[in-house]
PQR file of N, CA, C, O and H, with PARSE charges and radii, in Angstrom:
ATOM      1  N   UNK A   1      20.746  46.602 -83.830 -0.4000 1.5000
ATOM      2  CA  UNK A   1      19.584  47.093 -83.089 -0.0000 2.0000
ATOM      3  C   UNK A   1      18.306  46.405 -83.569  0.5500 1.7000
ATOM      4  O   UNK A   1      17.544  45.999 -82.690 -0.5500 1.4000
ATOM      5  N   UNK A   2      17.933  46.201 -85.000 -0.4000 1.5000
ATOM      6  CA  UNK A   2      17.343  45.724 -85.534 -0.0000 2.0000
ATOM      7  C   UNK A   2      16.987  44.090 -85.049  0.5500 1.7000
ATOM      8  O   UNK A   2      15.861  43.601 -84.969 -0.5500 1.4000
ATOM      9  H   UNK A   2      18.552  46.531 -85.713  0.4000 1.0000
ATOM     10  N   UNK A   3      18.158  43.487 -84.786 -0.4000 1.5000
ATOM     11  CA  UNK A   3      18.077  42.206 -84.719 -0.0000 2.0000
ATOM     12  C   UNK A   3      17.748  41.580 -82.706  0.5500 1.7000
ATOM     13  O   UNK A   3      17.355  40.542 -82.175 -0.5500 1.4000
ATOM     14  H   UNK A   3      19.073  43.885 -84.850  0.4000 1.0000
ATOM     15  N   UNK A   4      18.148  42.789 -82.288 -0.4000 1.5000
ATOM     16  CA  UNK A   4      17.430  42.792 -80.681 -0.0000 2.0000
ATOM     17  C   UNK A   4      15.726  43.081 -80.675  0.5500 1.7000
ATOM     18  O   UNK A   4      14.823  42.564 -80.017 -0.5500 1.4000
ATOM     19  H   UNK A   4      18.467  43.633 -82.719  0.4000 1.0000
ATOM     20  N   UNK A   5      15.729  43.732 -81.310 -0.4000 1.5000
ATOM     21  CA  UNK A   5      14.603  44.199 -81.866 -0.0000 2.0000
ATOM     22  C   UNK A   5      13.530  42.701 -82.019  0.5500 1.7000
ATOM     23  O   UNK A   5      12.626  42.297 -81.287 -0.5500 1.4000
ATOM     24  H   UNK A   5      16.462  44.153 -81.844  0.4000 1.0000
ATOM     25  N   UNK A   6      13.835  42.408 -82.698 -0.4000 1.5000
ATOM     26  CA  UNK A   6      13.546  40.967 -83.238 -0.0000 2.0000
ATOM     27  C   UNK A   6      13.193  39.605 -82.536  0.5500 1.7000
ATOM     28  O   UNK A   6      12.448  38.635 -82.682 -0.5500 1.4000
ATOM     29  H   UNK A   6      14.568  42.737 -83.293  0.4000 1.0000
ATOM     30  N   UNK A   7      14.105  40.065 -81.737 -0.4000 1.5000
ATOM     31  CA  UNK A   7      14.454  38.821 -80.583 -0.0000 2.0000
ATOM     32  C   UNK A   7      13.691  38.671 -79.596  0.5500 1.7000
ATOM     33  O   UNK A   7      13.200  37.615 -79.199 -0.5500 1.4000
ATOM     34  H   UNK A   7      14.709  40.852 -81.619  0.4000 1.0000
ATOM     35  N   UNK A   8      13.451  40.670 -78.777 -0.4000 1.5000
ATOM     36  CA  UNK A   8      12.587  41.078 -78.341 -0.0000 2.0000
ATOM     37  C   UNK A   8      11.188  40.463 -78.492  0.5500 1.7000
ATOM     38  O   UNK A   8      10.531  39.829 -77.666 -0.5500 1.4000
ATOM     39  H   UNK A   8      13.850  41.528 -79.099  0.4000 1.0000
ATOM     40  N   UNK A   9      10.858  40.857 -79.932 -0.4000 1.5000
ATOM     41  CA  UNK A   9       9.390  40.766 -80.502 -0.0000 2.0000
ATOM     42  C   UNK A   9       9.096  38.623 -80.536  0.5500 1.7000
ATOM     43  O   UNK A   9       8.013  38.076 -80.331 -0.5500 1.4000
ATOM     44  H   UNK A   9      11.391  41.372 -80.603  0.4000 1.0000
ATOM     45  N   UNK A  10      10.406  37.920 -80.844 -0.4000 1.5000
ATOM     46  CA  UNK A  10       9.923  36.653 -80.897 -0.0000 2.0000
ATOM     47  C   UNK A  10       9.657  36.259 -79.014  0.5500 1.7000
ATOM     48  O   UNK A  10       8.716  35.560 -78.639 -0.5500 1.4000
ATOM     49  H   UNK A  10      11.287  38.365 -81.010  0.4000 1.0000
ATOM     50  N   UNK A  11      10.323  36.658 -78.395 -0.4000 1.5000
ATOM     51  CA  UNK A  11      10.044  36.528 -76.040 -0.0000 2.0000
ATOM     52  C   UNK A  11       8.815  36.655 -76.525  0.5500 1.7000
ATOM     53  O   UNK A  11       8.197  35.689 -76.970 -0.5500 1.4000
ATOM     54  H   UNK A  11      11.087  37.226 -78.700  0.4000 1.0000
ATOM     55  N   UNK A  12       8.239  38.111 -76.479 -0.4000 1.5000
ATOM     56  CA  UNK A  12       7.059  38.245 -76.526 -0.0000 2.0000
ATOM     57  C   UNK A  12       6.242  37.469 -77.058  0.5500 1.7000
ATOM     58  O   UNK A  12       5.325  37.152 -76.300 -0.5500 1.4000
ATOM     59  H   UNK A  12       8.742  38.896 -76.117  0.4000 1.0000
ATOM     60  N   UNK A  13       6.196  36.927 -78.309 -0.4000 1.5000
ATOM     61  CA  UNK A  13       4.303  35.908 -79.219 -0.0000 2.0000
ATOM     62  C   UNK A  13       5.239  35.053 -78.550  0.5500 1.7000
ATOM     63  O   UNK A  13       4.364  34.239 -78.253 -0.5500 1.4000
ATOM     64  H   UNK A  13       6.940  37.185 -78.925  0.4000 1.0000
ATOM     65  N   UNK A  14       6.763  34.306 -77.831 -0.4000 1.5000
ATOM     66  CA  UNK A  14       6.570  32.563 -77.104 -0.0000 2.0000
ATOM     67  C   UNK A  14       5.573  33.306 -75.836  0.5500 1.7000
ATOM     68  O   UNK A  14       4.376  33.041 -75.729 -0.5500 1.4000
ATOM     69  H   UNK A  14       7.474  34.967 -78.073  0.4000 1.0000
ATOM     70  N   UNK A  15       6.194  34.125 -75.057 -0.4000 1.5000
ATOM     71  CA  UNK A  15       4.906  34.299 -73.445 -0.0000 2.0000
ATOM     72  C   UNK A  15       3.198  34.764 -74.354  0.5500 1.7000
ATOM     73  O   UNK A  15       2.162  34.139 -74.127 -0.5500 1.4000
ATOM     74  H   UNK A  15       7.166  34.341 -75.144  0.4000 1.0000
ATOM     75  N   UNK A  16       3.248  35.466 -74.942 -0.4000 1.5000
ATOM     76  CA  UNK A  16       1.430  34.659 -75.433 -0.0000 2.0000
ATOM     77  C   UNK A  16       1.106  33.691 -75.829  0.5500 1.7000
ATOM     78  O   UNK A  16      -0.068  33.489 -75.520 -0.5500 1.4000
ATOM     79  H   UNK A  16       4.090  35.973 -75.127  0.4000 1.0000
ATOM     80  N   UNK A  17       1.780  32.455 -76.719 -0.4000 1.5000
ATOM     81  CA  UNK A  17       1.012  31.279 -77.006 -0.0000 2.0000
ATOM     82  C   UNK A  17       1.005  30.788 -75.792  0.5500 1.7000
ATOM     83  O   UNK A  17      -0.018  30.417 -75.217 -0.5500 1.4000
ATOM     84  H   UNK A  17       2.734  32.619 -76.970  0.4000 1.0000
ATOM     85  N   UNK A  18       2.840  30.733 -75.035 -0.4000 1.5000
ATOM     86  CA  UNK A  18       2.020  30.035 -73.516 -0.0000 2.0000
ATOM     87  C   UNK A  18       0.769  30.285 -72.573  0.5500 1.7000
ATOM     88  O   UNK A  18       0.070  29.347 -72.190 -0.5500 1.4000
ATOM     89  H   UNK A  18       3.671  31.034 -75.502  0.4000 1.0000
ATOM     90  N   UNK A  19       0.448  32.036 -72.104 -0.4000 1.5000
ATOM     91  CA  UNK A  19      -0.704  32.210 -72.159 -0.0000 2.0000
ATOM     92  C   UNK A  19      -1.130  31.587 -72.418  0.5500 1.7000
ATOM     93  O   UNK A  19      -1.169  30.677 -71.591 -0.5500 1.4000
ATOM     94  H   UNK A  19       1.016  32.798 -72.415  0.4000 1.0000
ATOM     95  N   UNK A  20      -2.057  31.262 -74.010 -0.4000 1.5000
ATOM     96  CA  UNK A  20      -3.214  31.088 -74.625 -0.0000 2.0000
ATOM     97  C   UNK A  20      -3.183  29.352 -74.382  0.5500 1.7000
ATOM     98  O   UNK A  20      -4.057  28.540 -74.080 -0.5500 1.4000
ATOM     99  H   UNK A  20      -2.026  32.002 -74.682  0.4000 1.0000
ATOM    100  N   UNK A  21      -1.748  29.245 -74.671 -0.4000 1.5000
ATOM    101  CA  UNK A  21      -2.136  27.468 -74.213 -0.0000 2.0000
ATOM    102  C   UNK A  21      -2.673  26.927 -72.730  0.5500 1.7000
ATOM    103  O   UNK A  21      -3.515  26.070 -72.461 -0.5500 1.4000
ATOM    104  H   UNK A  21      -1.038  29.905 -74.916  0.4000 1.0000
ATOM    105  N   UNK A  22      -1.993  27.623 -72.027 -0.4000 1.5000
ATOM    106  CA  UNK A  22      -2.539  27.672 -69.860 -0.0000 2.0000
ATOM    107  C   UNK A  22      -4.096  28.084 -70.312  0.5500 1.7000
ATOM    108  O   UNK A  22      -4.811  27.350 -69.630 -0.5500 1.4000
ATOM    109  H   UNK A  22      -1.309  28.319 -72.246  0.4000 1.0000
ATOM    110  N   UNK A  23      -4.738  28.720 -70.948 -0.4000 1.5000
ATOM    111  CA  UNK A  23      -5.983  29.145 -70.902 -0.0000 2.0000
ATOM    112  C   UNK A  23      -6.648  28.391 -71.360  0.5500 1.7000
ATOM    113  O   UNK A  23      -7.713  28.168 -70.784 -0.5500 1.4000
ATOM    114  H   UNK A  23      -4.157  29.317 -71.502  0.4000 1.0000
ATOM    115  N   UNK A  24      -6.295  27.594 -72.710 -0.4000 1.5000
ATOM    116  CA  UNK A  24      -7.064  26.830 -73.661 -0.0000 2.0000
ATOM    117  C   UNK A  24      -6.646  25.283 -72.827  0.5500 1.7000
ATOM    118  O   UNK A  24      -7.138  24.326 -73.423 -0.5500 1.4000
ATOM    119  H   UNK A  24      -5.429  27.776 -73.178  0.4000 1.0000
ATOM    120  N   UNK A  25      -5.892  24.921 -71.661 -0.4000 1.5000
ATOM    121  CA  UNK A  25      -5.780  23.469 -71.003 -0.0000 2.0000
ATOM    122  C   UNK A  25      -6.454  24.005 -69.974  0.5500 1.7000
ATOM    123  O   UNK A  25      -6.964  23.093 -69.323 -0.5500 1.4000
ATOM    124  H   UNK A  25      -5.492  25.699 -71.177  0.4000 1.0000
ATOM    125  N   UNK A  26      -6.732  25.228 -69.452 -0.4000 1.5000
ATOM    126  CA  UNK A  26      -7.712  25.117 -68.561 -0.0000 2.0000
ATOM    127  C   UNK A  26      -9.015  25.141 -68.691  0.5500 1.7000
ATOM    128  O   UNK A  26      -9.806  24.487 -68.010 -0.5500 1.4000
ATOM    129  H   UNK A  26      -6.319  25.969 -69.981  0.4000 1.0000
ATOM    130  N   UNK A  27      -9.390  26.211 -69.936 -0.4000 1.5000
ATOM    131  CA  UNK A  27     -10.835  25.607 -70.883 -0.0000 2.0000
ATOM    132  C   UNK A  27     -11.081  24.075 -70.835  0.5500 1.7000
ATOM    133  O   UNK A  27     -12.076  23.577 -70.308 -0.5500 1.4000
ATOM    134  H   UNK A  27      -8.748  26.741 -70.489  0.4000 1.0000
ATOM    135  N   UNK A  28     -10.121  23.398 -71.412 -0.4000 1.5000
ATOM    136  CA  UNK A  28     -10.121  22.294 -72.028 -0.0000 2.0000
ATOM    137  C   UNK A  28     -10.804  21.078 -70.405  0.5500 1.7000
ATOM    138  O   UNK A  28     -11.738  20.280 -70.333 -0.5500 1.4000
ATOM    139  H   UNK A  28      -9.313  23.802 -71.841  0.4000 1.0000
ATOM    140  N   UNK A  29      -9.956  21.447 -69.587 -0.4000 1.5000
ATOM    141  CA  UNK A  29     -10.401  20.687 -68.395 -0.0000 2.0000
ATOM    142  C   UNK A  29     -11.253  20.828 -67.968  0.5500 1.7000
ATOM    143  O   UNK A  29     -11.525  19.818 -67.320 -0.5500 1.4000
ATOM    144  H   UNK A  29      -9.197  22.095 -69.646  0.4000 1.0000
ATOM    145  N   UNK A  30     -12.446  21.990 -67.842 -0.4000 1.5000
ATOM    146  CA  UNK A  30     -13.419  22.437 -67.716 -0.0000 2.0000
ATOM    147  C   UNK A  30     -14.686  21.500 -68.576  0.5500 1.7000
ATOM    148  O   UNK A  30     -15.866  21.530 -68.228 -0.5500 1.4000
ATOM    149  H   UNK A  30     -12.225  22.811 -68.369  0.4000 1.0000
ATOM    150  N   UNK A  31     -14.123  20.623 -69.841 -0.4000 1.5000
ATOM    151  CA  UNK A  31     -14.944  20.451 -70.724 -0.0000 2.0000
ATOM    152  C   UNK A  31     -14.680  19.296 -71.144  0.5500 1.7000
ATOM    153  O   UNK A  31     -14.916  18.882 -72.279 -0.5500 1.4000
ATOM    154  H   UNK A  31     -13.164  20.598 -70.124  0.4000 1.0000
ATOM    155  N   UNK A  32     -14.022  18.523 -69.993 -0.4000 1.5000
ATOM    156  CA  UNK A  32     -13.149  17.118 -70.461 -0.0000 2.0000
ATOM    157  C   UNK A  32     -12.554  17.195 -71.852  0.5500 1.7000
ATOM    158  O   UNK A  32     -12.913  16.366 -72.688 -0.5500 1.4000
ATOM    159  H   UNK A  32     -13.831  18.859 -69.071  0.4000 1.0000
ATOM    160  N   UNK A  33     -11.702  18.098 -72.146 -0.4000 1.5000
ATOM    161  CA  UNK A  33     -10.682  17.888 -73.092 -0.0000 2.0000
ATOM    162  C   UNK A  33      -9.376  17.415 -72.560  0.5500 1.7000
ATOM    163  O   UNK A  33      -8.295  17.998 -72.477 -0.5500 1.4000
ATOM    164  H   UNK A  33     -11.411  18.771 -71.467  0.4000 1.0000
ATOM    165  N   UNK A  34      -9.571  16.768 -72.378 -0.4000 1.5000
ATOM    166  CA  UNK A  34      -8.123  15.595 -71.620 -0.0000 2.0000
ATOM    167  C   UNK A  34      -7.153  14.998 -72.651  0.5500 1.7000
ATOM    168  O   UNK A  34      -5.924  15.042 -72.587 -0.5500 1.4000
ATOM    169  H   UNK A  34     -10.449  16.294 -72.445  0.4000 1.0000
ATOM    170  N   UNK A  35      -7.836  14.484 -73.525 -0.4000 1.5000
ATOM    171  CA  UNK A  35      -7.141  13.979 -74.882 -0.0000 2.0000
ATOM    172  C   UNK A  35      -6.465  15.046 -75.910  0.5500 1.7000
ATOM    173  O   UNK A  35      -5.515  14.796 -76.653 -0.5500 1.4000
ATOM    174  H   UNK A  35      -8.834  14.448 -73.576  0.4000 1.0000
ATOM    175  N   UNK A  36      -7.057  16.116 -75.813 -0.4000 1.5000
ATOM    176  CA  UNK A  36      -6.269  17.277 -76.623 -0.0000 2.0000
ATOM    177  C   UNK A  36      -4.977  18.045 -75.342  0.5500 1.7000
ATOM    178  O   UNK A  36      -3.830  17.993 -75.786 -0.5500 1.4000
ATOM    179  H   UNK A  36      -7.828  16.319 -75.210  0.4000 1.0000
ATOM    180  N   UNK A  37      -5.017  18.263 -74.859 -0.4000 1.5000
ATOM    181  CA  UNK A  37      -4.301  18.146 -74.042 -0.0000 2.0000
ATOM    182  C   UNK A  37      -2.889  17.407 -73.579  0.5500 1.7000
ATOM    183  O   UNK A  37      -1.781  17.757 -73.172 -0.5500 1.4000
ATOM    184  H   UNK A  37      -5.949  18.305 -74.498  0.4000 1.0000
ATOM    185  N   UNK A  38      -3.559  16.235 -73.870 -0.4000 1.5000
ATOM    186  CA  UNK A  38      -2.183  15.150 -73.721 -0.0000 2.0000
ATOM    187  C   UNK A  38      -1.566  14.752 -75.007  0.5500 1.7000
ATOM    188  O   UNK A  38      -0.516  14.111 -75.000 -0.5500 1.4000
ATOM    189  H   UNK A  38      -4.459  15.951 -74.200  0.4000 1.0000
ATOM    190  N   UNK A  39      -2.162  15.098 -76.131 -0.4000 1.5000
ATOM    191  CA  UNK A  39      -1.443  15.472 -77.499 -0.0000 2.0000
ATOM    192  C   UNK A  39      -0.500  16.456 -77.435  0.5500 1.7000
ATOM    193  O   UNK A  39       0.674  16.193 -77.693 -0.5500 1.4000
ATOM    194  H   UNK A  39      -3.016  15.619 -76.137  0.4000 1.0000
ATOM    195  N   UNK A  40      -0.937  17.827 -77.048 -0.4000 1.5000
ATOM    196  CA  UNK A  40      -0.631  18.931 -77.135 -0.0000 2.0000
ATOM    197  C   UNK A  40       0.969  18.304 -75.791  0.5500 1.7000
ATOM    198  O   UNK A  40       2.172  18.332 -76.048 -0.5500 1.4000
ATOM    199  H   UNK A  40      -1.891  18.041 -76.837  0.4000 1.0000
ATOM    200  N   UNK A  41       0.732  18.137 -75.329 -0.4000 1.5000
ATOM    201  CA  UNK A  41       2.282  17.715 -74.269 -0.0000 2.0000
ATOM    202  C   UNK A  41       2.933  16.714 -74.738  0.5500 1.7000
ATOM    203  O   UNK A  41       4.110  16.545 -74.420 -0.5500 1.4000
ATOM    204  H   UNK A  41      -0.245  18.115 -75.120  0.4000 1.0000
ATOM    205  N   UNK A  42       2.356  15.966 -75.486 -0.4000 1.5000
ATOM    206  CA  UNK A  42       3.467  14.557 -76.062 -0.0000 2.0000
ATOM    207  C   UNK A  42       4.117  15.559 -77.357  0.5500 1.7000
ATOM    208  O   UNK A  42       5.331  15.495 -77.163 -0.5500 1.4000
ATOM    209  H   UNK A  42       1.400  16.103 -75.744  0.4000 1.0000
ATOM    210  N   UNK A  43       3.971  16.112 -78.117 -0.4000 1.5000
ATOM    211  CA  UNK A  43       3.934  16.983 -79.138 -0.0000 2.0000
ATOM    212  C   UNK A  43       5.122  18.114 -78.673  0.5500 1.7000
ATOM    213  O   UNK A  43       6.087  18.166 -79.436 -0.5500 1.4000
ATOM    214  H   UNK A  43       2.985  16.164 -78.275  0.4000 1.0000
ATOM    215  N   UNK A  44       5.142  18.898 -77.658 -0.4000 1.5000
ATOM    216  CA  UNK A  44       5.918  19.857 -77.006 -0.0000 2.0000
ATOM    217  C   UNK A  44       6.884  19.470 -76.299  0.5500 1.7000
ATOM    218  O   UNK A  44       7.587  20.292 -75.712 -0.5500 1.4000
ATOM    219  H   UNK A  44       4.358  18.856 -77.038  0.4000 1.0000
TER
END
């Protein structure tokens, strides 16, 4: 139970960094961050 538990809790913080990353490449485009961006995808 413990270890569903777990598994549970790691789904969840991967769908918020994606969040925060869709938010922070759409910041980013807003502000010509183009180059952090295309790090951040060669990298992933």
């Amino acid at each position: 139970m413990i270890e569903q538990w777990i598994l549970e809790d790691e789904r969840e913080l991967e769908a918020r960094c994606a969040r925060f990353r869709a938010a922070k490449q759409t910041l980013d485009r807003g502000d010509g961050g183009d180059e952090i961006e295309d790090e951040e995808d060669s990298a992933a």
